[in-house]
C-alpha positions in Angstrom: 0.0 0.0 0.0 2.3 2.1 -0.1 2.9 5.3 0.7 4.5 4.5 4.6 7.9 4.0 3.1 9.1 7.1 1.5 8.8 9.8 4.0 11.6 8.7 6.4 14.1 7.9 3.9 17.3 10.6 4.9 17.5 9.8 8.5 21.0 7.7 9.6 21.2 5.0 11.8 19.6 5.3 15.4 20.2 2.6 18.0 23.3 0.8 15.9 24.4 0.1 12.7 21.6 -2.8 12.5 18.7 0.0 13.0 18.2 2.1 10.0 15.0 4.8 10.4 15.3 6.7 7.3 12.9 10.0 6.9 11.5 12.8 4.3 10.8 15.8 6.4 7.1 16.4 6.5 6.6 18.6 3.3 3.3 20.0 4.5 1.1 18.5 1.8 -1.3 16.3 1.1 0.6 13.5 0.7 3.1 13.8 3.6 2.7 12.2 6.6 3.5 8.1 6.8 6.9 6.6 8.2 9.0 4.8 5.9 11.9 2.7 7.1 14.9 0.3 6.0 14.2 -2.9 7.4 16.8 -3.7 10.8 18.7 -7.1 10.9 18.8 -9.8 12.9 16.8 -12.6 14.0 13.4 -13.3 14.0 10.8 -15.1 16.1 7.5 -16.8 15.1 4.0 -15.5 15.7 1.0 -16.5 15.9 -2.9 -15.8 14.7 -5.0 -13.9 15.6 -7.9 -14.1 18.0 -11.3 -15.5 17.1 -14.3 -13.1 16.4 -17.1 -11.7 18.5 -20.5 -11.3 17.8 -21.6 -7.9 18.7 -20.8 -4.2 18.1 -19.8 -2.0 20.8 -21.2 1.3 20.8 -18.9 3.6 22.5 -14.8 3.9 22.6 -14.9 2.1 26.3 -16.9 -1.2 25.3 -14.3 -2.6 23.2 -12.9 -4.7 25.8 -9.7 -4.0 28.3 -8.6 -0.8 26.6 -5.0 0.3 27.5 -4.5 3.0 29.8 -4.0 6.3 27.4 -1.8 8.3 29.7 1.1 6.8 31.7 -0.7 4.8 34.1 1.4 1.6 35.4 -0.2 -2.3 34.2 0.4 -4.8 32.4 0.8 -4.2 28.4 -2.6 -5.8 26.8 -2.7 -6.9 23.4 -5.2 -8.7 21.5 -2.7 -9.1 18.6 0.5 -11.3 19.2 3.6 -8.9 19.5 6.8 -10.9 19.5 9.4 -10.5 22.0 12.1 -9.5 18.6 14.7 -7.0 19.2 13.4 -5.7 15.7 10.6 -4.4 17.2 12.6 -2.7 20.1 14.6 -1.4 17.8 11.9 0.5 15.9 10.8 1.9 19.0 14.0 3.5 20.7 14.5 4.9 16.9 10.9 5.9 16.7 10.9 7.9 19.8 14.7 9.3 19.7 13.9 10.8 16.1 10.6 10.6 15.2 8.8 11.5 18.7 7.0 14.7 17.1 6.3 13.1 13.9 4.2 10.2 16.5 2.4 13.0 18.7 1.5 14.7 15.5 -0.3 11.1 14.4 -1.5 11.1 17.5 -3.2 14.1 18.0 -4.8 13.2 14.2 -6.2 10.2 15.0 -8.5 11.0 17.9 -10.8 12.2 15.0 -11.5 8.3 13.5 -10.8 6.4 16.8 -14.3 5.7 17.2 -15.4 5.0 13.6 -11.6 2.5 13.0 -12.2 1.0 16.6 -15.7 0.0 16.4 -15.2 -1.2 12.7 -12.4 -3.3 14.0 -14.6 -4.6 16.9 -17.5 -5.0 14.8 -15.8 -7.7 12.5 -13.9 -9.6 15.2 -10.1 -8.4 15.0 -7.1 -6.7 16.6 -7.5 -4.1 17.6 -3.9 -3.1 17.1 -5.3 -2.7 13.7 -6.5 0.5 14.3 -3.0 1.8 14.4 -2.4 1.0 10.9 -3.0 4.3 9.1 -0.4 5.8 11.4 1.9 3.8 9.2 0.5 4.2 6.3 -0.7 7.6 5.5 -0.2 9.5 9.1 -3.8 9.9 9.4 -4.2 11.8 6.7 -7.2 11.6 4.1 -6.0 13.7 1.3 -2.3 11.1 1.6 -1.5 10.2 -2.1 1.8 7.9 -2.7 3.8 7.7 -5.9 2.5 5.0 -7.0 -1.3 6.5 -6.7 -2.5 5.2 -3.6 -4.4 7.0 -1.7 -6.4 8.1 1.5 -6.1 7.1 5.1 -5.1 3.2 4.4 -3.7 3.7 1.3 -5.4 2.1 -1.4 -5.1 1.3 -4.7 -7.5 1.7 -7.5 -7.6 -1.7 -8.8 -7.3 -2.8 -4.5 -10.0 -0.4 -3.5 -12.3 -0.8 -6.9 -13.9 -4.7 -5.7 -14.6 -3.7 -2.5 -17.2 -1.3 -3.9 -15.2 2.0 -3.4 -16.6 5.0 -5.9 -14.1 6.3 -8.1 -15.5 8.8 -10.4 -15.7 12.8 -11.6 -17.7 13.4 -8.0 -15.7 11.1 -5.1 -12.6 9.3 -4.8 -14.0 7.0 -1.6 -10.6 5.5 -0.8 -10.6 9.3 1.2 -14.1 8.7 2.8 -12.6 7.8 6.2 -15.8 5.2 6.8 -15.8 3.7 3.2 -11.7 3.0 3.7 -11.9 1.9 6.7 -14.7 -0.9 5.6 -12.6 -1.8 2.5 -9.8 -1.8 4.0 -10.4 -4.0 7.3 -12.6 -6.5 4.9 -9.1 -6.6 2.9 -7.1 -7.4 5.5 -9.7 -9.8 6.6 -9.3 -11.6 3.5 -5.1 -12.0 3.8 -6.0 -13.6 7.0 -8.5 -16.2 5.4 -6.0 -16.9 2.9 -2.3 -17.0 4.8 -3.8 -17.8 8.4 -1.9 -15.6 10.4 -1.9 -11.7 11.0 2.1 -11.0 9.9 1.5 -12.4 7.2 -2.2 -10.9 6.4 0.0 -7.2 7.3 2.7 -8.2 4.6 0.4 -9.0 2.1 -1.6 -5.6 2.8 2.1 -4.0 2.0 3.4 -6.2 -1.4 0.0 -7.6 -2.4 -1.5 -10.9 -1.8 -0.1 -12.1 -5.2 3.3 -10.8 -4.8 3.6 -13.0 -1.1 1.7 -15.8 -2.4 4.6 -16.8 -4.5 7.3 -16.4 -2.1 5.8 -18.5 0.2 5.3 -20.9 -2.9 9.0 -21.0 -2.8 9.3 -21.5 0.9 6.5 -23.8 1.7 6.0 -24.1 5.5 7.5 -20.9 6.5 5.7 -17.8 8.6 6.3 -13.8 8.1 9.6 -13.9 10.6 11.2 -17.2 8.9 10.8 -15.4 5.4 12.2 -11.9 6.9 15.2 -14.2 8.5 16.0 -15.5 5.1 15.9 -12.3 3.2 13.1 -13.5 0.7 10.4 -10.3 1.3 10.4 -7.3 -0.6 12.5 -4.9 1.5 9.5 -2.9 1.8 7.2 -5.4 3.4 10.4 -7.1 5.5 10.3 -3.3 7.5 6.4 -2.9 7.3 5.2 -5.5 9.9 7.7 -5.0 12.6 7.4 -1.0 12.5 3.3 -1.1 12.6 4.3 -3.5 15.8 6.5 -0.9 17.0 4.5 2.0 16.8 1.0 -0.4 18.0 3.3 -0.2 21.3 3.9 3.1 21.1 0.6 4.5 20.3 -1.2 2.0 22.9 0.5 3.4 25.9 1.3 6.8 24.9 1.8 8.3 28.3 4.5 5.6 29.4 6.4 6.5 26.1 5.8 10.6 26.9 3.2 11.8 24.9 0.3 13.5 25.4 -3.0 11.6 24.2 -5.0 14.0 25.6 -8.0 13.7 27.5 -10.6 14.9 25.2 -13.5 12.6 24.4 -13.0 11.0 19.9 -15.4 12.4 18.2 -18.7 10.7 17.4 -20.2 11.1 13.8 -23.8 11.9 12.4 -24.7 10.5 9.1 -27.1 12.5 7.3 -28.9 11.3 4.0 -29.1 14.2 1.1 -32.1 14.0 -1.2 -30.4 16.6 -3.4 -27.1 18.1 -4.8 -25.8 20.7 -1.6 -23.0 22.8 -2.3 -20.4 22.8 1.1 -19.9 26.4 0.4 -23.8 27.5 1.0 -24.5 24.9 3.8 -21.6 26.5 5.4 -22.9 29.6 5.0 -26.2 28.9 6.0 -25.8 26.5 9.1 -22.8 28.2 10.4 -20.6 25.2 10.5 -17.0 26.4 9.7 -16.9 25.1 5.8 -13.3 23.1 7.0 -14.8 20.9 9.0 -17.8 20.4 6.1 -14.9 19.5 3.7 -12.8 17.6 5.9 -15.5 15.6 6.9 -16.5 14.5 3.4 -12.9 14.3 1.7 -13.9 11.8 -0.8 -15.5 14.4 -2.6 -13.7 16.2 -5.6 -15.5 19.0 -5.6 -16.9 21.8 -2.9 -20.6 20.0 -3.2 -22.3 16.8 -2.9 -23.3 14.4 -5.7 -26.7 14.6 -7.6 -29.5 12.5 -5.9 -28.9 9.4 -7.6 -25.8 8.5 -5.9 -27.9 8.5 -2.6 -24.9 10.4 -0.3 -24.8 10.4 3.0 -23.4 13.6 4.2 -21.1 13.3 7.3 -20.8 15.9 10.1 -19.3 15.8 14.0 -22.4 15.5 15.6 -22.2 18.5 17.6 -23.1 20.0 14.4 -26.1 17.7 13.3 -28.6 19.5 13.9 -27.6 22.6 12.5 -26.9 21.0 9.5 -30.2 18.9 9.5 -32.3 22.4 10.1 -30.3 24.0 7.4 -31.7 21.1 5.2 -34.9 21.1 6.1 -35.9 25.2 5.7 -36.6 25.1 1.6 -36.6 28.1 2.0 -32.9 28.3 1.7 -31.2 27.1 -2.1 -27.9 24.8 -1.4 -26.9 24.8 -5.0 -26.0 27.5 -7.6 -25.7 26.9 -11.1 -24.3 28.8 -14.1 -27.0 29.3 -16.8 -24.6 28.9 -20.2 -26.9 30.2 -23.8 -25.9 28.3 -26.6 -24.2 30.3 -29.5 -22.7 28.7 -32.6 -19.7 26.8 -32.4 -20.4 25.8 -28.7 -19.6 22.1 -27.7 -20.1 20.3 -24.3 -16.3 19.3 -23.9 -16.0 23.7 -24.0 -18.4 24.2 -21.6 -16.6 21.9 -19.7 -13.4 23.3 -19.8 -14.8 26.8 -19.4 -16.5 26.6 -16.2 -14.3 23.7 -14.7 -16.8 20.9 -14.5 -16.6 17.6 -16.4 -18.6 16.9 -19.8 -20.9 14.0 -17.5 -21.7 16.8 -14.6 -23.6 19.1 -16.8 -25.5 15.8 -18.4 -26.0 14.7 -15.3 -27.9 17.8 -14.6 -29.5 18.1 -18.1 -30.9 15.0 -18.9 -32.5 15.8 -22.0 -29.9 17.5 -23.6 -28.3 16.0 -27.2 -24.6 16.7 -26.9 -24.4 16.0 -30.6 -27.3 18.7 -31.6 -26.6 21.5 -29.3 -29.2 24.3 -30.0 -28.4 28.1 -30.8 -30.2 29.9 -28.2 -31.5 26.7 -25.5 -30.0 26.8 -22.3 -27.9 24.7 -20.1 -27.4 24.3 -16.3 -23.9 24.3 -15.0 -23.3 23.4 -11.7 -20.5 26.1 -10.1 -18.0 23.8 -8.6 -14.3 25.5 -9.1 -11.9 22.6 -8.7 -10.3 21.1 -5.3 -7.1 23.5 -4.5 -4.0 21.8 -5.0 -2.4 23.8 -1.6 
């Protein structure tokens, strides 16, 4: 998945010549923000799967089971996810927080915004918890995180990865930014490794290289788990790093307060879902409602544009719920229009790709809203709705 390996890449050796945590500075865009690393040496130990699933939900942070302490209370170190005793791991950690110690209160701090939608996802489908962590590695909590390689969003996914577990990918929404969409694909992926390898190293690995890339390594090393192959020096370089730094920094983001960072004391934030029986432009609601227009468009990343998609895609709308029902009365006084539209007069010589280009929409946006027009027999004089949606800032 990819983007956790590039950002780290300048940083010389920590903890001895065996631990190298390499590292990008944090560029301050988009797709800054996951921790790349050159994989340690040394030997490995085995490990084992993971633990059967429950039944229910839970339906707040502190019903998922024996929860770590956040802050630097003393007790034993709980893990529903088997974490080796490997000096690898270690390793990662004492470089981690020599080096990196901002770079993991940053995360963090970031993370306390999905806690409660990753953590009852996880819970809701039966595994580690730890898993949770994993978009620290991957994209530094960041939704708008894009790789080289074109992956993209929170858990870093690819199109042809995200595309069959029913992510949208179109002119309107890239989903693999929806932090609830991702997070669904994403766990059911991982799911899925486990199914097919039978243990969670090796369901992490695959995550990293692809399923196909480890399925013919262990092909060639029949009988053989994640730390055997790392031992023998038969993973991509990539994937040998990968699974022991999302151990190390599981340890480090568990117990926060014992490693001296601040996790804070404020509650996650819970989420309100709100169905939209029409096209809302951000910018309006926003200026209607009174909720800041950040927090409209951080909260619904995915989209491409400052407003929703037209009615047929059925989108729910996602707000902090402190600002539900602002948003909900805003919606419900018709009073008040939530889109605005560009009324473009044919002339001669006009085409829709034109149009388009002029007023910075795609050619299936302004069909979308005009049904019945002909792109082939445009007519001098009719008219033809253009939805104002000025593209997604680059900055």
């Amino acid at each position: 998945m990819g983007m956790g390996w590039r950002i780290l890449r300048r940083e010389a050796a920590l903890i001895s010549a065996l631990c190298l945590v390499a590292a990008d500075c944090w560029a301050g865009q988009a797709a800054a923000g996951p921790l790349p690393v050159a994989p340690p040496a040394g030997p490995q130990a085995d490990a084992t799967p993971g633990p059967p699933r429950p039944e229910a939900r839970p339906q707040a942070e502190d019903t998922l089971g024996p929860l770590p302490p956040l802050q630097g209370h003393r007790g034993d170190e709980i893990y529903s996810l088997d974490i080796p005793d490997e000096d690898v791991i270690q390793r990662y950690m004492e470089g981690l927080l020599a080096q990196r110690r901002d770079w993991l209160q940053a995360v963090l701090s970031r993370s306390r915004r999905y806690r409660l939608v990753i953590a009852a996802e996880v819970a809701d489908r039966g595994l580690p918890r730890e898993l949770r962590f994993l978009p620290a590695v991957e994209s530094g909590f960041q939704t708008h995180a894009v790789s080289p390689r074109g992956a993209v969003g929170l858990w870093q996914l690819m199109r042809n990865t995200a595309s069959p577990y029913g992510l949208r990918m179109d002119q309107w929404m890239d989903e693999r930014r929806d932090f609830m969409r991702s997070t669904e694909a994403s766990l059911q992926k991982l799911q899925d490794n486990f199914d097919q390898f039978g243990d969670w190293p090796l369901a992490l690995a695959a995550y990293n290289c692809g399923a196909g890339r480890l399925a013919g390594v262990l092909s060639r090393n029949p009988d053989s788990d994640f730390w055997a192959l790392r031992k023998k020096g038969v993973l991509p370089r990539e994937t040998a790093a990968f699974v022991p730094m999302f151990l190390a920094i599981t340890r480090i983001l568990s117990y926060p307060g014992r490693y001296g960072l601040d996790a804070g004391w404020d509650p996650s934030s819970d989420w309100a879902r709100i169905p939209l029986e029409a096209c809302v432009d951000l910018r309006l609601l926003s200026r209607e409602s009174g909720v800041p227009l950040d927090v409209l468009a951080s909260s619904n990343a995915e989209l491409n544009f400052p407003m929703t998609p037209p009615a047929s895609y059925q989108y729910v709308l996602k707000v902090p719920q402190e600002y539900e029902q602002a948003v909900k009365d805003t919606l419900a006084a018709a009073v008040v229009p939530l889109m605005e539209f560009n009324i473009h007069v044919v002339k001669s010589g006009d085409t829709l790709s034109g149009m388009a280009q002029k007023y910075h929409v795609t050619v299936d946006m302004i069909l979308q809203f005009n049904p019945r027009l002909t792109p082939r027999a445009l007519q001098i004089g009719s008219k033809v709705m253009i939805p104002m949606a000025p593209p997604r800032s680059e900055g």
